[in-house]
LUMVO-935244 format. One record per residue (C-alpha): residue in three letters; x, y, z. Coordinates in nm, 3 decimals, decimal comma. Layout:
<rs>
gutor xx yy zz
ala X Y Z
...
</rs>
This chain:
<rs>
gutor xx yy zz
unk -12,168 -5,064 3,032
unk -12,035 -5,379 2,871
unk -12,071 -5,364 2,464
unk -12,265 -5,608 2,279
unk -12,262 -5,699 1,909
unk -12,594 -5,764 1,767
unk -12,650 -6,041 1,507
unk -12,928 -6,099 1,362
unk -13,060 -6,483 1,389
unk -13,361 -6,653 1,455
unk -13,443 -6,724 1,822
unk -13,522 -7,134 1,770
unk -13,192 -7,146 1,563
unk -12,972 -6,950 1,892
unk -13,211 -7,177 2,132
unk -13,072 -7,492 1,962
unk -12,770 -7,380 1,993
unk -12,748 -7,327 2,298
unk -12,979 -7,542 2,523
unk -12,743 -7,820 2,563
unk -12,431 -7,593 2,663
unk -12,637 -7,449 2,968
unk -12,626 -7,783 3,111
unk -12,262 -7,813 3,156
unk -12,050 -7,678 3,446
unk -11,753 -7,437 3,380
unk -11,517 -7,644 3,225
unk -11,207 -7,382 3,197
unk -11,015 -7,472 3,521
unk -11,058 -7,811 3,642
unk -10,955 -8,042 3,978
unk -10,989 -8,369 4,096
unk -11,172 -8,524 4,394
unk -11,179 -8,813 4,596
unk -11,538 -8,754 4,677
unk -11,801 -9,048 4,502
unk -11,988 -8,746 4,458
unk -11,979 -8,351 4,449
unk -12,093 -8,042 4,303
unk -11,976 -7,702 4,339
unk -12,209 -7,389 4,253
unk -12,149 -7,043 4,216
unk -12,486 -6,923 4,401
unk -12,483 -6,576 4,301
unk -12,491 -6,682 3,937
unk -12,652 -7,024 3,889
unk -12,347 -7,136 3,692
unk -12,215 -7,496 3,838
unk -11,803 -7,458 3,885
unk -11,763 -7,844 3,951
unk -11,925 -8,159 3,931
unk -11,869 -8,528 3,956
unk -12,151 -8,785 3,963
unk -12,411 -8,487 4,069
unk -12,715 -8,706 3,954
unk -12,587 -9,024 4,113
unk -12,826 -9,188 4,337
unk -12,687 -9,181 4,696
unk -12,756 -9,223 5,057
unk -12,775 -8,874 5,183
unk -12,752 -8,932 5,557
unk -12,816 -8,675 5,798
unk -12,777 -8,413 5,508
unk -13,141 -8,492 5,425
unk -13,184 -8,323 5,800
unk -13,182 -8,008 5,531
unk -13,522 -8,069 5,401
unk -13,675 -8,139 5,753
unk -13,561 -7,803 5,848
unk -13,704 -7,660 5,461
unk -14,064 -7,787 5,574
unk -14,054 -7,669 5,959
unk -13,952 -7,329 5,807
unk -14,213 -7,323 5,604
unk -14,466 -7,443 5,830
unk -14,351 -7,087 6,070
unk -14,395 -6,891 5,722
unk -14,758 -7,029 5,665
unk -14,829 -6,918 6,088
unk -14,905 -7,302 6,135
unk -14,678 -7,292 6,434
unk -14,397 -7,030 6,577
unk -14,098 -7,075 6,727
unk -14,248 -7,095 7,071
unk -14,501 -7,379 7,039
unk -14,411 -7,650 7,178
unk -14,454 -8,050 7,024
unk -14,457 -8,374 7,240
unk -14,207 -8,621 7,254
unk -14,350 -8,954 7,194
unk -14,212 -9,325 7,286
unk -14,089 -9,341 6,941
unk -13,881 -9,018 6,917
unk -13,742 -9,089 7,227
unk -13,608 -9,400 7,165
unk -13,451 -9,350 6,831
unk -13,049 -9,410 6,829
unk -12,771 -9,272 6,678
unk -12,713 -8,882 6,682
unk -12,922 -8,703 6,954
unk -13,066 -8,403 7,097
unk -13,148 -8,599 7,380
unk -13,500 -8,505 7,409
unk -13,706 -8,643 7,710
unk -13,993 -8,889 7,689
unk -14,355 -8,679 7,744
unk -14,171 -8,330 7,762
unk -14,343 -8,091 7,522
unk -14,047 -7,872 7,386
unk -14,016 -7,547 7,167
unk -14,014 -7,600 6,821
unk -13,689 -7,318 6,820
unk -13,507 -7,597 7,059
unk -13,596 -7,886 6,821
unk -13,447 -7,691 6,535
unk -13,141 -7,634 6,681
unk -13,104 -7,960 6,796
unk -13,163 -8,104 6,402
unk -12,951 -7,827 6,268
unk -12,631 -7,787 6,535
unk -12,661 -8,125 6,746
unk -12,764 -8,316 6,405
unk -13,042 -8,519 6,642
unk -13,260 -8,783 6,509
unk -13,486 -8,782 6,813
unk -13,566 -8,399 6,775
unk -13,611 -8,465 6,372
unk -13,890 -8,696 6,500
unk -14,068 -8,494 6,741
unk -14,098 -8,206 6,491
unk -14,216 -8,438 6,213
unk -14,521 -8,622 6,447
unk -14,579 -8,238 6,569
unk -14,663 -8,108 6,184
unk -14,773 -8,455 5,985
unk -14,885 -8,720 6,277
unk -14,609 -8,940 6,211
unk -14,229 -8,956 6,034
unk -14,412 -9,144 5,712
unk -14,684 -8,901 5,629
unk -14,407 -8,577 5,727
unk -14,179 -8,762 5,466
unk -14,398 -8,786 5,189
unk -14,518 -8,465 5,218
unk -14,158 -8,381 5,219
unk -14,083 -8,563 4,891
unk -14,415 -8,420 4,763
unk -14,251 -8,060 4,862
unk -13,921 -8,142 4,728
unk -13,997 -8,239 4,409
unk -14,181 -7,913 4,337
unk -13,877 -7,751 4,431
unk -13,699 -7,876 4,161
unk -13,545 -8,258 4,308
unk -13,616 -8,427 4,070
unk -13,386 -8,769 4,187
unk -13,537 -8,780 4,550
unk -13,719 -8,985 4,782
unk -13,766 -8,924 5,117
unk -13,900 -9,204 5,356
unk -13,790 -9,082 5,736
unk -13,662 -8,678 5,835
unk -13,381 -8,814 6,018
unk -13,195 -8,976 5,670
unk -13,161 -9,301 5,864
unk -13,009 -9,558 5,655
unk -13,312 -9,685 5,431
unk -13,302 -9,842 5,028
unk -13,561 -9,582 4,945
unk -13,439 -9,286 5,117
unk -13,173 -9,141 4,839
unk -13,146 -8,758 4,710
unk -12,841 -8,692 4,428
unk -12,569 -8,423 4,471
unk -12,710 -8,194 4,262
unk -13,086 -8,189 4,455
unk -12,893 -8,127 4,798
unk -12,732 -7,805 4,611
unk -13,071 -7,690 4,481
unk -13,286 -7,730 4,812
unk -12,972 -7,571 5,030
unk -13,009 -7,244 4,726
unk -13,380 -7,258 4,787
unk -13,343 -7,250 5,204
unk -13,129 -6,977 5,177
unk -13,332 -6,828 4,951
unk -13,657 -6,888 5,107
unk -13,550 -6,848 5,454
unk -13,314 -6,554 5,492
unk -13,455 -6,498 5,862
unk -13,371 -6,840 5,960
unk -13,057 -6,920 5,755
unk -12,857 -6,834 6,106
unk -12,981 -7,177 6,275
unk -12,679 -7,328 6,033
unk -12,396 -7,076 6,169
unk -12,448 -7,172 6,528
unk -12,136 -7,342 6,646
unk -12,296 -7,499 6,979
unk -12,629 -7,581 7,186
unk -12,690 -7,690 7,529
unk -13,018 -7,888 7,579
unk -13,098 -8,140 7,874
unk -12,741 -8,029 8,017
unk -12,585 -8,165 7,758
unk -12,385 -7,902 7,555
unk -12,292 -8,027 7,177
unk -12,078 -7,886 6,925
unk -12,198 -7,840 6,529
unk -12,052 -8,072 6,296
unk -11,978 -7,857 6,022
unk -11,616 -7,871 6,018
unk -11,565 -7,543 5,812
unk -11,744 -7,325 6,050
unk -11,418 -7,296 6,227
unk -11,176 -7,274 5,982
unk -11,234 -6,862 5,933
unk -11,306 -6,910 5,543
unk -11,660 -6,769 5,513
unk -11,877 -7,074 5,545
unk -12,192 -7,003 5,703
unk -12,369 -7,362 5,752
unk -12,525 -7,611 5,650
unk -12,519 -7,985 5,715
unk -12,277 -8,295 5,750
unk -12,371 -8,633 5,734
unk -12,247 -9,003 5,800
unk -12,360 -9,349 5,763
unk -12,151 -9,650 5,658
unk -12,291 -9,706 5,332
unk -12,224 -9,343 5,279
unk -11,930 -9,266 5,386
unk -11,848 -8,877 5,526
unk -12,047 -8,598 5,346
unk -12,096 -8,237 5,388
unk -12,311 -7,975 5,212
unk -12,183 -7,644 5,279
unk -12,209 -7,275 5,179
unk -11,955 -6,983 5,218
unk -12,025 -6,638 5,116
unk -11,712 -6,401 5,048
unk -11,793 -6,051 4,877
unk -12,117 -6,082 4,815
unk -12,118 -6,387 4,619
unk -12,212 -6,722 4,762
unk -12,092 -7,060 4,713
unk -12,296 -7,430 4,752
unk -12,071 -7,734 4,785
unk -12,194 -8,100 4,819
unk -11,969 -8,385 4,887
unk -12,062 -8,744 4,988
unk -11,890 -9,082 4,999
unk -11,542 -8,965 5,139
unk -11,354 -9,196 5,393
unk -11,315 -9,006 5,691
unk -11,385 -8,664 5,879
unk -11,050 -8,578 5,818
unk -11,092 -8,609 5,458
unk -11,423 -8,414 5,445
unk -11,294 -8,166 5,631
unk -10,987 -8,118 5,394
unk -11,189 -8,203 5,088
unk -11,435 -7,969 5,132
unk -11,211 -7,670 5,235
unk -10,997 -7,723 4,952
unk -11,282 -7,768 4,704
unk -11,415 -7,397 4,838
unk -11,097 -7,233 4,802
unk -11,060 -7,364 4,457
unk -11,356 -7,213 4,360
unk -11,302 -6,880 4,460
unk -10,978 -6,872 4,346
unk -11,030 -7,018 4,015
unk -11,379 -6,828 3,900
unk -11,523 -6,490 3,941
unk -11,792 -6,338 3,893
unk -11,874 -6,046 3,639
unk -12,146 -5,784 3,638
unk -12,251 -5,722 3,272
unk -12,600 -5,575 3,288
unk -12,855 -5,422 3,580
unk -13,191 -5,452 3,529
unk -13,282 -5,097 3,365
unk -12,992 -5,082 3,181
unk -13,084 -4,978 2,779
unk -12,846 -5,236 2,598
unk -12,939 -5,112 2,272
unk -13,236 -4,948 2,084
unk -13,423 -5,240 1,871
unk -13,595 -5,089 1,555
unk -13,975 -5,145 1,564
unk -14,217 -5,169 1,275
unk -14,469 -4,981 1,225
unk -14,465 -4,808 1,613
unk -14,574 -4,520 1,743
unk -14,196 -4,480 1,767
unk -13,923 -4,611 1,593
unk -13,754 -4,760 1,823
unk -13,753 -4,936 2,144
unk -13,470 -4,986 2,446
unk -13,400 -5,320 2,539
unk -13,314 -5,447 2,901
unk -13,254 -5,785 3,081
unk -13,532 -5,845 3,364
unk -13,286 -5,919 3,608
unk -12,942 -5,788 3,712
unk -12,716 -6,012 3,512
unk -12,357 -6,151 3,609
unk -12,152 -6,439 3,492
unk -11,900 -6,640 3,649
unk -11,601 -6,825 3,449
unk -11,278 -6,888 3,505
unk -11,048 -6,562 3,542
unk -10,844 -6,662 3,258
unk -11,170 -6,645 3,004
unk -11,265 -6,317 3,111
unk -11,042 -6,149 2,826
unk -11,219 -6,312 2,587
unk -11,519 -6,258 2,692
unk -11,817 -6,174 2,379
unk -12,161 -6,060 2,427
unk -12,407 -6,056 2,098
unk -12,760 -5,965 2,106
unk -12,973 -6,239 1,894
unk -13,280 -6,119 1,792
unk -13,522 -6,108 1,515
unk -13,531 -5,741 1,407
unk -13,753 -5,542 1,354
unk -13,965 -5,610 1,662
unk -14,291 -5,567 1,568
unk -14,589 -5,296 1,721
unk -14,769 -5,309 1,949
unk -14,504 -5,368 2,220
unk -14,558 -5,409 2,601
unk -14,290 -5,331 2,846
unk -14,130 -5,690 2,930
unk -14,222 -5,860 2,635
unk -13,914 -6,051 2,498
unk -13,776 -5,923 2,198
unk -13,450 -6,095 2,163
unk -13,149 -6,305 2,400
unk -12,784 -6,181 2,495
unk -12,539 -6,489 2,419
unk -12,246 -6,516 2,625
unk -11,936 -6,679 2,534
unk -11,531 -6,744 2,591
unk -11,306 -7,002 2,441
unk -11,362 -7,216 2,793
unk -11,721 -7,113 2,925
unk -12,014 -7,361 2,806
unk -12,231 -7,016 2,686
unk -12,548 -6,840 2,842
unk -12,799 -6,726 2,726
unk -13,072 -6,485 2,865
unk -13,388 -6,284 2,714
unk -13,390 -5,912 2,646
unk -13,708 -5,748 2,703
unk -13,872 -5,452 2,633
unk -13,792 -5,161 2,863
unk -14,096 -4,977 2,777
unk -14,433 -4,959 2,559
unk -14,418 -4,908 2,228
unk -14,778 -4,886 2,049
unk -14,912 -4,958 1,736
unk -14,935 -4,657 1,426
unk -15,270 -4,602 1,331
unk -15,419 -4,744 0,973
unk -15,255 -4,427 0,838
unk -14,940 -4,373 0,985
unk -14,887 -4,800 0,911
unk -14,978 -4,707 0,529
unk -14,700 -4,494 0,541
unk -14,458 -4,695 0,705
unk -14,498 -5,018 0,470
unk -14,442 -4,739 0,216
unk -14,131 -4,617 0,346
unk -13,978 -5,014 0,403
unk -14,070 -5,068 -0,006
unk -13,924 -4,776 -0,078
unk -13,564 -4,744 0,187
unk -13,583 -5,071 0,293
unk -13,587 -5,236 0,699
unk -13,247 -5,040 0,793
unk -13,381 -4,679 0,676
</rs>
């Protein structure tokens, strides 16, 4: 179990401290990029590795294609449709250029077709179909998209098609890509294995999936490229090695070639650089907190969740963990309550913070038994 030292502070005092640190990425190892934008995130701990104009307004291309597949997921969660009902194709999806599934005109097809011709064939026509099939047209599918979005956290986008055809309006920034491709994964464990498929046939027409890494044998497991010439080449992918999980986001390179190369080497960098660090499980007593006037006089303290870190290898060493708290904590106390924060720090990690809570109930001493205790803290003091 890793040892803490426990300091006594007050908990706005440590928050202020702290608040604006959580913001930045990992700053110990660092590397350059030719991307306009990119951000690299260690998955398994929320802790960005890399970033470079994350909040940037851009053109996300067919990458928004992500999102389309977020709300057609969802819409198979909710049982508003399965993977075997089947959606029209209209004039309009039929017609639309530039990548395609190839659908054909007046053919109802299976809404598991249509999602692996958005997610491996990248088609615009099939993005359509699936968008008339849940809202009645691509505008009302794309607001409620944006609508959806935003409570996911995306705060910088605005969706106005499900295809990511070229439009002044239609932008998302590097770091909202990142955050809906955590919350697919997240969400949608059963259907994360669309974005591994390497090729689909459909209309006799057999295409390959863009994703350059998924054939480079360096654990990358989807999710979506994307191209326009205002754009340039752009790729949000995730790799998983050992259990812990990566999300890259590139846009605004020059050429395949480059976001190929860009990407991988981005990747390896941040496996190589970082790793991450089990410190607590959820459960685990990180130290008994004195409690006044309780039925006991103490209480163990636990984080809620299993915690881990990630920073650069070379920080590790220096490494320190301090409880913050205000002690004692005071009776009646409920299992979960939060009684205190563990502060995290190394000479070249930003600092995290995250609440201790109760591990169990601690209730109050009786008019009595409190009489006694002030009596004993006048007498002995808080430590006795």
């Amino acid at each position: 179990m890793m040892a803490v030292v426990r300091t006594r502070a007050a908990l706005g005092l440590a928050a202020a401290m702290f608040t604006a640190a959580l913001s930045l990425p990992a700053q110990a190892a660092s590397i350059e990029t030719i991307a306009k934008q990119a951000i690299l995130i260690d998955m398994t701990s929320d802790t960005v590795l890399f970033e470079k104009n994350a909040d940037e307004r851009m053109a996300p291309s067919s990458m928004s294609k992500i999102a389309t597949a977020y709300m057609v997921f969802e819409a198979i969660k909710e049982g508003r449709v399965t993977m075997e009902s089947t959606m029209p194709v209209t004039e309009n999806a039929w017609r639309m250029q530039g990548s395609k599934m190839f659908v054909e005109l007046h053919n109802n097809i299976r809404v598991e077709d249509l999602l692996k011709g958005v997610i491996v064939q990248s088609g615009n026509d099939a993005c359509i179909v699936l968008a008339e099939g849940l809202a009645g047209s691509e505008r009302a599918f794309a607001e409620r998209t944006t609508k959806r979005v935003r409570e996911l956290g995306l705060k910088n986008t605005n969706l106005v098609n499900a295809t990511g055809w070229p439009d002044p309006n239609h932008y998302m920034t590097a770091r909202d890509l990142s955050i809906l491709a955590e919350r697919l994964i997240k969400d949608f464990p059963e259907h994360y294995h669309f974005y591994s498929i390497r090729d689909f046939q459909y209309h006799g027409i057999k295409q390959g999936n863009r994703n350059p890494l998924l054939y480079r044998g360096m654990g990358v497991d989807g999710m979506k490229t994307g191209h326009t010439e205002i754009a340039g080449y752009g790729l949000t992918a995730s790799a998983e090695r050992d259990g812990r999980r990566l999300i890259l986001v590139v846009n605004g390179l020059p050429s395949m070639q480059a976001r190929a190369d860009e990407s991988a080497r981005l990747i390896e960098w941040g496996y190589r650089e970082f790793a991450s660090y089990a410190l607590f499980k959820n459960g685990d007593t990180i130290e008994q907190m004195p409690v006044w006037q309780g039925a006991t006089e103490t209480v163990p303290v636990t984080v809620a969740d299993n915690l881990a870190v990630t920073m650069s290898r070379a920080d590790r060493p220096n490494m320190k963990v301090a409880l913050v708290s205000d002690k004692p904590v005071v009776a009646p106390v409920k299992k979960g309550d939060v009684v205190g924060k563990l502060v995290i720090t190394a000479p070249g990690f930003p600092g995290k913070e995250v609440p201790v809570v109760a591990a169990q109930d601690v209730a109050e001493l009786g008019m009595v038994g409190r009489a006694l205790s002030a009596a004993k803290y006048l007498v002995f003091g808080a430590d006795s």
